[in-house]
C-alpha positions in Angstrom: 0.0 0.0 0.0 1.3 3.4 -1.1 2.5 5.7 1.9 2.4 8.8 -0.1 -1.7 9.8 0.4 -2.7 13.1 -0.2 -3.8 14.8 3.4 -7.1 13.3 4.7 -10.4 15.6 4.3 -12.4 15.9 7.4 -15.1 16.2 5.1 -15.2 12.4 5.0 -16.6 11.9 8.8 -19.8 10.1 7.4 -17.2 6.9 5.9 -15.6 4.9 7.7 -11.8 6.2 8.6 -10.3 2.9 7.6 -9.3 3.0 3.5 -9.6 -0.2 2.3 -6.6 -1.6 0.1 -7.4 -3.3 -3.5 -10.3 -5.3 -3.6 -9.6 -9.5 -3.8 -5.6 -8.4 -3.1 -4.4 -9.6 -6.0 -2.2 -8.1 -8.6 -2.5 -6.1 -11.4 -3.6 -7.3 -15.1 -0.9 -8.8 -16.9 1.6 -6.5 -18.3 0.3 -3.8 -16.3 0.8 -1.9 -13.3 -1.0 0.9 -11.0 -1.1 4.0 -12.0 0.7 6.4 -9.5 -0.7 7.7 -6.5 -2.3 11.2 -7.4 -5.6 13.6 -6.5 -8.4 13.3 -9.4 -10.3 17.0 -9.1 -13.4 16.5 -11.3 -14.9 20.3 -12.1 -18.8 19.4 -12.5 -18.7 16.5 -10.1 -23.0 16.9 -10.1 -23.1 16.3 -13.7 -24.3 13.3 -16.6 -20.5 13.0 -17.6 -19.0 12.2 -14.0 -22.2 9.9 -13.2 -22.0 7.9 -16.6 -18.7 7.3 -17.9 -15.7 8.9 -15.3 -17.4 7.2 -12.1 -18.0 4.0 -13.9 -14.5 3.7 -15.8 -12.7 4.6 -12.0 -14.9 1.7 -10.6 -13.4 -0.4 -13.4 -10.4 0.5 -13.0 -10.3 -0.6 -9.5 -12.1 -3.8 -10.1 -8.7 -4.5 -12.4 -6.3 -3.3 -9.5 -5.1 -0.4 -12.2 -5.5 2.1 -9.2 -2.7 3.3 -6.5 -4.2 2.9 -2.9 -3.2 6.7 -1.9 -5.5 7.9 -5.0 -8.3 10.5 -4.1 -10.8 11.7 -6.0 -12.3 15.2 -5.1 -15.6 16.3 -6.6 -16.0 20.1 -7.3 -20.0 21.1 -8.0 -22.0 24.8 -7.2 -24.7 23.6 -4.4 -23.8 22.7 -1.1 -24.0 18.8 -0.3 -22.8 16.3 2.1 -19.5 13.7 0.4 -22.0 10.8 1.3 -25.4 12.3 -0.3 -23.0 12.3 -3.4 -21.3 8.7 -3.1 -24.7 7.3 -2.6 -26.1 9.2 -6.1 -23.1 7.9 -7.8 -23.4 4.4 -6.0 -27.2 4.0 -7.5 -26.2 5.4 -10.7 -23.6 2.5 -10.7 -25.9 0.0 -9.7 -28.6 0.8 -12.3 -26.1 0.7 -15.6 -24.7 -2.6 -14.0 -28.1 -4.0 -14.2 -29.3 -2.6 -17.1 -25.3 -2.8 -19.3 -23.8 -5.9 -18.2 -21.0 -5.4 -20.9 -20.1 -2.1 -19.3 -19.5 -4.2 -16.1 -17.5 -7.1 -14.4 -20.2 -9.7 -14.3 -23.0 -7.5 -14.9 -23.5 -6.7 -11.4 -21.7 -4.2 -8.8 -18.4 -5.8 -6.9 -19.0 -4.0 -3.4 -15.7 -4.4 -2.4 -14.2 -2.8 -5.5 -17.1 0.3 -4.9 -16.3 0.8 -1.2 -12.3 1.2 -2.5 -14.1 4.2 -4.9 -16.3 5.4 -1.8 -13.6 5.8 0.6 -11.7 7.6 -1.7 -14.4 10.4 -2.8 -15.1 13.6 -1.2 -17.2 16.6 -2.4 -16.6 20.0 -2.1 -19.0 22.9 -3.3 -17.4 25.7 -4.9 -18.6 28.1 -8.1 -16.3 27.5 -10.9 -16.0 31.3 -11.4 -15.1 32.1 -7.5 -12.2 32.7 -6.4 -12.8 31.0 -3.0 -13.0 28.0 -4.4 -9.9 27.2 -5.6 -8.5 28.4 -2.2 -10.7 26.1 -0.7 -9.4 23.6 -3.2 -5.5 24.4 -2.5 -6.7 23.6 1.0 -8.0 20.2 0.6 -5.3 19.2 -1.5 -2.7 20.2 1.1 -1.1 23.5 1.4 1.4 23.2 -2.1 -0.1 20.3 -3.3 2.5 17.7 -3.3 2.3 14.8 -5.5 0.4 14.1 -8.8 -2.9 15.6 -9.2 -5.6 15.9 -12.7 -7.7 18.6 -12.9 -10.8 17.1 -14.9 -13.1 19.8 -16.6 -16.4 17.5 -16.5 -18.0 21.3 -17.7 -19.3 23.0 -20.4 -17.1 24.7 -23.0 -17.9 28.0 -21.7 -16.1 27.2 -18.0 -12.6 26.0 -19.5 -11.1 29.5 -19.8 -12.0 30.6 -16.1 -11.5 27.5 -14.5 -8.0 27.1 -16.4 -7.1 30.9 -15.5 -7.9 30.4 -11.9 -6.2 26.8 -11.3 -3.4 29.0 -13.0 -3.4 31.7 -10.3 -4.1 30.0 -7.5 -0.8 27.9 -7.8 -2.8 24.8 -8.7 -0.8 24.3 -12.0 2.8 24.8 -11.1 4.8 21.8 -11.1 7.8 20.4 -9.0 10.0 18.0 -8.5 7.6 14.8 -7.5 4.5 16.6 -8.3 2.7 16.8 -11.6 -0.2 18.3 -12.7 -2.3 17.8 -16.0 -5.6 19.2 -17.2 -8.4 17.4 -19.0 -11.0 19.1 -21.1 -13.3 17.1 -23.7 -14.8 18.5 -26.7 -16.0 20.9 -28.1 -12.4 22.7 -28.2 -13.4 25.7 -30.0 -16.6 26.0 -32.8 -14.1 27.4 -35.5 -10.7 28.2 -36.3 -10.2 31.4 -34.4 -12.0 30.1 -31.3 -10.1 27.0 -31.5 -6.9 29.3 -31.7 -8.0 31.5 -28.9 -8.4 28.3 -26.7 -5.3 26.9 -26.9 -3.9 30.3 -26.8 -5.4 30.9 -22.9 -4.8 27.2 -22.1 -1.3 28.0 -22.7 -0.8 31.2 -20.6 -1.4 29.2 -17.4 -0.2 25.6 -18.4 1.7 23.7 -20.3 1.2 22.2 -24.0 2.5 19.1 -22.3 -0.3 19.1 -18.9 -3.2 19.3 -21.3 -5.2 16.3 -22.0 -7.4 16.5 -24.8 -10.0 13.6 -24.8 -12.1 12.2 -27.4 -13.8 8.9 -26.0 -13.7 7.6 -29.7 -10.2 6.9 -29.3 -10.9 5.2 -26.0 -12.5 2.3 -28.0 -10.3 -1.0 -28.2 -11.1 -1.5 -31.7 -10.1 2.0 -32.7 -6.6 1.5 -31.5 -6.5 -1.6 -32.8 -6.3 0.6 -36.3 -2.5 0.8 -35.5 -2.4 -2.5 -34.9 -3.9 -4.0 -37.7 -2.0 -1.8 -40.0 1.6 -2.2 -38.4 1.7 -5.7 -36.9 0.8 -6.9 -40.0 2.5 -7.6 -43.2 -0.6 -7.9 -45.3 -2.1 -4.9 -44.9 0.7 -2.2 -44.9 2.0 -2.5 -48.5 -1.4 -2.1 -50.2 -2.5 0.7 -47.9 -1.8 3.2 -50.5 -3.3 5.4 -53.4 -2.0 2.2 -55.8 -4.6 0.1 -54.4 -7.2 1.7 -52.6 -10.0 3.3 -54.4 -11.9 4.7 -51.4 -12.3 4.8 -47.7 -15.7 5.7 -46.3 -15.9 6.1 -42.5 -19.3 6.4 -40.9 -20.8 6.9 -37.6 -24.8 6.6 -37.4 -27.0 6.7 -34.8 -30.9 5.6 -34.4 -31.4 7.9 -31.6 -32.4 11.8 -32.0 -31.2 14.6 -30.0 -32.4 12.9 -26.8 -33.9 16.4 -24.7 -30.5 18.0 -25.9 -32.1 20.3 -28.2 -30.5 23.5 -26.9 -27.2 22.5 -27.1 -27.6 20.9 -30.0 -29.1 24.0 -32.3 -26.2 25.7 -30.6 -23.5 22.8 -32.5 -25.4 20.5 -35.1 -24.5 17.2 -36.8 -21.2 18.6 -38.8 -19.1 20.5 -35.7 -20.1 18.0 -33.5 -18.6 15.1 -35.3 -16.6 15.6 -38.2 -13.4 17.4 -36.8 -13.4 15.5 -34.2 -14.6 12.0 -33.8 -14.4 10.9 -37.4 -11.1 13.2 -38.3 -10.0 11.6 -35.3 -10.8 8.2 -37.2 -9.6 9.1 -40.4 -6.1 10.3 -38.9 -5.6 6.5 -37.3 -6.5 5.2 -40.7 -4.4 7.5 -42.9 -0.8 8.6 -40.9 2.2 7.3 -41.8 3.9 4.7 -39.8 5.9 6.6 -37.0 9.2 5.4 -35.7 7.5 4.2 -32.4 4.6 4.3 -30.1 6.0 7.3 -28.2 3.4 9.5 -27.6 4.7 12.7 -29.3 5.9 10.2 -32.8 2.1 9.3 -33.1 0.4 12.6 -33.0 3.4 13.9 -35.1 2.2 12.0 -37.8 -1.3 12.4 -36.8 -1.2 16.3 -37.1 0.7 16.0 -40.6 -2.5 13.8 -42.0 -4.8 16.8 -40.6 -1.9 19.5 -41.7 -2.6 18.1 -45.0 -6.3 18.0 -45.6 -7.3 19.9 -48.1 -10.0 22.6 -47.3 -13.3 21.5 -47.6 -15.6 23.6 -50.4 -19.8 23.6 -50.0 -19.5 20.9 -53.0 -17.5 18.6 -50.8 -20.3 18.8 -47.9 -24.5 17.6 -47.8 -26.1 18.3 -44.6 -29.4 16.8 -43.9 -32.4 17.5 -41.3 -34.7 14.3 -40.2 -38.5 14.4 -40.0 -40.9 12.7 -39.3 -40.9 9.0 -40.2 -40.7 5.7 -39.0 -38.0 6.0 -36.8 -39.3 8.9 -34.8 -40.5 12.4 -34.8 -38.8 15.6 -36.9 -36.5 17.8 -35.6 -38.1 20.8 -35.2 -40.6 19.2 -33.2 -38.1 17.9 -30.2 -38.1 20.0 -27.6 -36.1 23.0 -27.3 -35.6 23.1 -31.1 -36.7 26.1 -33.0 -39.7 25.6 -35.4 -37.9 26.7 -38.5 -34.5 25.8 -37.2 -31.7 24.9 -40.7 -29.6 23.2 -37.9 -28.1 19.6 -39.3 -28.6 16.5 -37.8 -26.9 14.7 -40.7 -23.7 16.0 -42.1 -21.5 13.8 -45.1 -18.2 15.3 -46.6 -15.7 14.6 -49.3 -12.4 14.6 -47.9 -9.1 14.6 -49.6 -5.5 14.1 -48.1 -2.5 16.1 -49.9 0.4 13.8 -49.5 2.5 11.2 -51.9 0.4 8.2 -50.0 -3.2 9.4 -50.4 -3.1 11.3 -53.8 -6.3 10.9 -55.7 -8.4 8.5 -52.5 -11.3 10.7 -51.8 -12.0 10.1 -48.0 -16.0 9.8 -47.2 -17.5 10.6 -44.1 -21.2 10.4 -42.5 -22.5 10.6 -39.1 -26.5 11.4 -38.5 -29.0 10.8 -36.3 -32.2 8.7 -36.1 -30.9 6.7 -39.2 -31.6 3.2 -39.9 -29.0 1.5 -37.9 -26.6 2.1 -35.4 -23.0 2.1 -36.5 -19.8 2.9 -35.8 -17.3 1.4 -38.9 -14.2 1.8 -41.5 -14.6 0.2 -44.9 -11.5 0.8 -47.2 -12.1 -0.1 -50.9 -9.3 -1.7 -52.9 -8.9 -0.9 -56.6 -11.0 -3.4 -58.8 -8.4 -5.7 -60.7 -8.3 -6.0 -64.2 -11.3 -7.8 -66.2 -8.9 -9.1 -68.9 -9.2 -12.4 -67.7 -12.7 -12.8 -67.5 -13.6 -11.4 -70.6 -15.1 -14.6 -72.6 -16.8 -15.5 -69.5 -20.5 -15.6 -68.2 -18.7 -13.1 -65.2 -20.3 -9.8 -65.7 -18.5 -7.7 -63.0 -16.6 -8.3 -60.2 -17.0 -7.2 -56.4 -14.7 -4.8 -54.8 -12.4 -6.1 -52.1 -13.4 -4.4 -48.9 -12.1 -4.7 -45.7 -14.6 -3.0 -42.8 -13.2 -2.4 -39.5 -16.6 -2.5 -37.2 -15.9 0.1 -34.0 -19.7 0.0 -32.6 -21.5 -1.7 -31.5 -20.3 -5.0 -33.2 -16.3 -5.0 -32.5 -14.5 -7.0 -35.5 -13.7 -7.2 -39.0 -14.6 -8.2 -42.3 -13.2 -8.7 -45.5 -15.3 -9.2 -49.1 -13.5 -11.0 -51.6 -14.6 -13.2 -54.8 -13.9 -16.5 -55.4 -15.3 -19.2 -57.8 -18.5 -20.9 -57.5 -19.3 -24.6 -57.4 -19.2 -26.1 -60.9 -18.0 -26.6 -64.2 -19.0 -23.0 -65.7 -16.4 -20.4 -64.2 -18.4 -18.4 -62.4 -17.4 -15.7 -60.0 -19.4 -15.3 -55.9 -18.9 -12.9 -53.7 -18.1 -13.9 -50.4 -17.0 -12.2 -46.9 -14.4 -13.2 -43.8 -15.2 -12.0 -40.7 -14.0 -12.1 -37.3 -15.1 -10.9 -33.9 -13.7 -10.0 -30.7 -16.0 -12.0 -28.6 -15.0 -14.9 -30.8 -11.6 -14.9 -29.6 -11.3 -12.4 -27.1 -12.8 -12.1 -23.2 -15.3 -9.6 -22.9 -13.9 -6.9 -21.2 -15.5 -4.1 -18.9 -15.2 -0.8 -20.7 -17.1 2.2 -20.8 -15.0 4.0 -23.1 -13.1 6.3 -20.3 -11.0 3.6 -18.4 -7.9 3.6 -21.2 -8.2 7.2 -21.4 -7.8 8.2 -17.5 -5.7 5.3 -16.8 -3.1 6.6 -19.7 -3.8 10.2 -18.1 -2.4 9.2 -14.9 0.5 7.4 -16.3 1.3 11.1 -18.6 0.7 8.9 -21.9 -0.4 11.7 -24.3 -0.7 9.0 -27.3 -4.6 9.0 -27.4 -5.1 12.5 -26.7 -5.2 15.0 -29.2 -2.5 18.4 -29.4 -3.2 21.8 -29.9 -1.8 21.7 -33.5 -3.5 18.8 -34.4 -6.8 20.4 -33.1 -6.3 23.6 -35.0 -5.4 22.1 -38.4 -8.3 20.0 -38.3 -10.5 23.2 -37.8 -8.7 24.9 -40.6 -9.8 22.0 -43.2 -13.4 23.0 -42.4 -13.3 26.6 -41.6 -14.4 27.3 -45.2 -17.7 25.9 -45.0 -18.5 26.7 -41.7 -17.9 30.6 -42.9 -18.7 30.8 -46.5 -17.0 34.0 -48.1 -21.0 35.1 -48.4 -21.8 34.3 -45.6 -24.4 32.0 -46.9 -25.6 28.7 -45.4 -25.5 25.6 -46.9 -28.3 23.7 -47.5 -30.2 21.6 -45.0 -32.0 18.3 -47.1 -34.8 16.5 -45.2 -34.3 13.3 -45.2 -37.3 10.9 -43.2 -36.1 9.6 -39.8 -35.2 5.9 -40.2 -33.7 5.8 -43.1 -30.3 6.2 -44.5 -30.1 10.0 -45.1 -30.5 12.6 -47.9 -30.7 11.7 -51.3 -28.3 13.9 -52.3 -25.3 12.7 -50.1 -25.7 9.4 -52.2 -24.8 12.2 -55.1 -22.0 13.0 -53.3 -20.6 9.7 -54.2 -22.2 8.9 -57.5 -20.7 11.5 -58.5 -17.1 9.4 -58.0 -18.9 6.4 -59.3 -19.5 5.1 -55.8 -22.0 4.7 -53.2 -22.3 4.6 -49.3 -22.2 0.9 -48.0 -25.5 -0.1 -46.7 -26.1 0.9 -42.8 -28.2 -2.3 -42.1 -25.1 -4.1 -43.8 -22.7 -2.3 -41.9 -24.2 -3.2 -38.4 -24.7 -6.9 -38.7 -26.7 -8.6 -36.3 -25.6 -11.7 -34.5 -28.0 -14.6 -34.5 
C-alpha cells in the first residue's frame, strides 16, 4: 500500500476512517501496473458526464487493481452537499447501468468491495467555478502546495474552460515540481471554429503547459479504434497495399438511431457537422491515414497524426451535404423535439468529401457520414481496394466483379470483415462474392469498458498517445473553416431526409458523382444470430 496519500479531508466523517486496500488483493492485469498515487479534481462533479462514464470507468479500473491505494478523487460542483449524499447518487447510478449494461460491467452486477475502495476515496466540495474561494478552498484540501500528482478534470461545459483554467493557473494549482505533476483534461468541443479553437489553446497555454493538457475524445478510447494501428503495423498484409496504388476509397461512418435525446438547446447551438466531423471521425480518419511513425512514443504518433490533418485539403460547400430528419418511422422531426426552434436549418446529418495532400493518399477521396435517427446504429471503417483487371474474365459468363473491402466494425459490433470473390461450385467459371469476418468475442474475453477507463488510466500514467495536441486540433478546424464561414456568408443547405432511413438523397450524389456509393447501414451493423 502506497505511503504517499494526499492529506485526509475531514469532510469524510460520514465513511468509515479505515481506507480499504485493492479489492480481492491480487495483482494487477498482466503486463500492467498501478497508476501512480495522485488527487483526481473532477470540475462538474454533479453532472451526466462524472455519473456515466468517469465514475463507472474509476470503478473499473479498480475492479482490475489499475488504481494506486493513496489515489483520491475530489468532486468540485456549485450547491452545497454532504460527500456521502454524493457517493450514494453515484453508488445508484452505478448499480442501475450494472443491471441494465452488463458489458459495461464485471459480471453485470456491482463488486461492493471494489465500490467501497471508490467510496472511501471520494469527497465533495461545493465551490462556483468562477469564484475565487474555491480554488482556495481547493489548494486547502489538496494540502497546502499540493505535493504529489494531481488531474484537474473539466467535466463542464465549454464555456467554464477558460475561467477554470485561469484560476487553477493563479491559485498555484498548475505549477509543477519536483515529484509533483499536474495535468488538465477538457473534452470537446475545443473551439466552434478556427479562431476560437486558436483563442483556446492560446489561454490554455498562458497558465499551463502544451504538455499538462489532455485532450479527450472517447472515440479513441475504444479498443477497436486503437487496434487501427495495430492491424495496419503488426501486420505484413495490410501495410503495403494501404496506398493510393490500391485503394480506391475509404468511407468512415458513424450513425446513430437515436435523436437529440432532450439536448435540443445545445444541440441548435452545435449540429451534426461541428459535433462530429473534426473531431470523432477526423479523429478516425487520422488512425487510418498517418504514416507509420518510428514508435509508439506518444509525441511520434500525434506527429504523424497532425501532418495527416496539416494536409487536408480545405473543404468547399460541394465537398459537404447536410441533412435534417422528420418525421418517419424511426421517430419524430427535428423541429418538433423539444427545445428546437420551429424553423431551425440546424443539421442532424452531415457527409463530406475529404481529400488528403500527400505522396500516400493522392487521388483517394475520403467519405465521411454521421447522422442521427438513421436506420442503424453504426460505428465502422470500410477501405475499398482498386477493382483488378477484367482481362481475364472477358469470354466469360462473369459480368462484373465485387470490390475487395475490408470494414473495420468500432460499434456496436467490434471486429472485422473482409469481401472477396472467389469461384463458384461447378463446371462454368463463375465468380461469388463472399465475406471473412472475425469478432472480438470470438476470440477475445469480454472486457468491462465504458470508453473512459484507457483514457484516465493513460492520463495518470502522462501517456499523451490518445489525446489529441493543440496543433493537431487547430489544423483540423482549418480543413473545415471554409464551410463553416462561407465567403458570403451563406448557409449551406439543410436536405430532409425521413427519420429511419439512410439520409438525404443527395449525399448518395455526393458519391455517384465518383462512381461510388455509401455501404449499406443495415449491412454495416450486422446482427448476431
Amino acid at each position: 500500500m502506497s505511503t504517499n496519500q494526499p492529506p485526509h479531508d475531514a469532510s469524510r466523517t460520514t465513511q468509515s476512517a479505515k481506507v480499504p486496500s485493492h479489492p480481492h488483493g491480487a495483482a494487477s492485469p498482466a503486463g500492467r501496473h498501478p497508476a501512480p498515487p495522485c488527487t483526481l479534481v473532477i470540475f462538474g462533479a454533479g453532472g451526466d458526464l462524472t455519473k456515466r462514464l468517469l465514475v463507472p470507468a474509476l470503478y473499473n479500473l479498480a475492479v482490475d487493481r489499475l488504481l494506486d491505494d493513496g489515489m483520491q478523487i475530489i468532486g468540485v460542483n456549485h450547491g452545497e452537499r454532504e460527500t456521502k449524499a454524493w457517493c450514494d447518487d453515484l453508488h445508484d447510478a452505478l448499480q442501475k447501468f450494472a443491471a441494465d449494461k452488463a458489458s459495461t460491467f464485471h459480471a453485470g452486477k456491482l463488486d461492493d468491495s471494489a465500490w467501497n475502495w471508490v467510496a472511501q476515496r471520494l469527497s465533495y466540495m461545493a465551490g462556483e467555478f468562477e469564484d475565487d474561494g474555491t480554488y482556495r478552498r481547493l489548494a486547502q484540501q489538496l494540502g497546502g502546495e499540493a505535493r504529489g500528482g494531481v488531474v484537474f478534470y473539466l467535466a463542464v461545459g465549454a464555456r467554464f474552460f477558460e475561467p477554470i483554467v485561469e484560476r487553477l493557473g493563479k491559485a498555484g494549482l498548475l505549477s509543477e515540481g519536483d515529484g509533483m505533476f499536474r495535468r488538465l483534461v477538457i473534452e470537446k468541443p475545443f473551439g466552434a471554429d478556427l479562431a476560437s479553437a486558436r483563442d483556446l489553446n492560446r489561454h490554455l497555454r498562458t497558465f499551463v503547459k502544451e504538455s499538462q493538457i489532455y485532450r479527450i475524445d472517447h472515440f479513441l478510447g475504444k479498443d477497436t479504434v486503437q487496434s487501427i494501428l495495430a492491424l495496419r503495423f503488426a501486420n505484413a498484409m495490410f501495410e503495403p497495399v494501404w496506398r493510393r496504388e490500391y485503394i480506391d476509397s475509404v468511407q468512415i461512418t458513424a450513425s446513430e438511431v437515436i435523436g437529440v435525446e432532450g439536448r435540443g438547446k445545445l444541440y441548435e447551438q452545435t449540429g451534426a457537422f461541428r459535433d462530429m466531423v473534426p473531431n470523432h471521425l477526423f479523429q478516425l480518419l487520422g488512425m487510418v491515414a498517418m504514416e507509420p511513425p518510428n514508435s509508439f512514443d506518444a509525441e511520434a504518433v500525434r506527429d504523424k497524426k497532425a501532418e495527416i490533418f496539416a494536409a487536408l485539403k480545405p473543404l468547399t460547400p460541394d465537398d459537404v451535404v447536410f441533412g435534417q430528419y422528420a418525421n418517419g418511422p424511426g421517430g419524430v422531426a427535428y423541429r418538433d423535439e423539444p427545445d428546437v426552434a420551429k424553423d431551425s436549418r440546424t443539421e442532424t446529418y452531415a457527409a463530406a468529401r475529404v481529400q488528403i495532400d500527400n505522396w500516400r493518399w493522392a487521388g483517394v477521396p475520403f467519405y465521411l457520414r454521421t447522422g442521427k435517427r438513421l436506420t442503424a446504429r453504426s460505428t465502422e471503417i470500410s477501405v475499398q481496394l482498386k477493382s483488378v483487371p477484367f482481362l481475364l474474365f472477358r469470354d466469360t459468363p462473369v459480368v462484373s466483379l465485387t470490390p475487395n473491402i475490408l470494414t473495420l466494425r468500432i460499434d456496436p459490433s467490434h471486429g472485422m470483415s473482409f469481401d472477396f470473390n472467389v469461384k463458384t461450385p461447378g463446371a462454368v467459371v463463375q465468380i461469388g462474392a463472399v465475406r471473412s469476418s472475425f469478432d472480438y468475442d470470438d476470440f477475445f474475453a469480454e472486457q468491462a469498458n465504458v470508453g473512459y477507463e484507457t483514457l484516465l488510466y493513460d492520463c495518470m500514467l502522462g501517456d499523451q498517445t490518445l489525446f489529441q495536441r493543440a496543433d493537431g486540433v487547430e489544423a483540423a478546424w482549418a480543413a473545415v473553416d471554409g464551410v463553416l464561414h462561407r465567403a458570403l456568408g451563406a448557409a449551406l443547405p439543410v436536405h430532409e431526409y425521413t427519420a429511419g432511413t439512410e439520409g438525404p438523397a443527395q449525399a448518395d450524389a455526393l458519391l455517384a458523382r465518383d462512381g461510388g456509393a455509401w455501404r449499406a447501414l443495415a449491412q454495416a451493423a450486422p446482427k448476431k444470430p
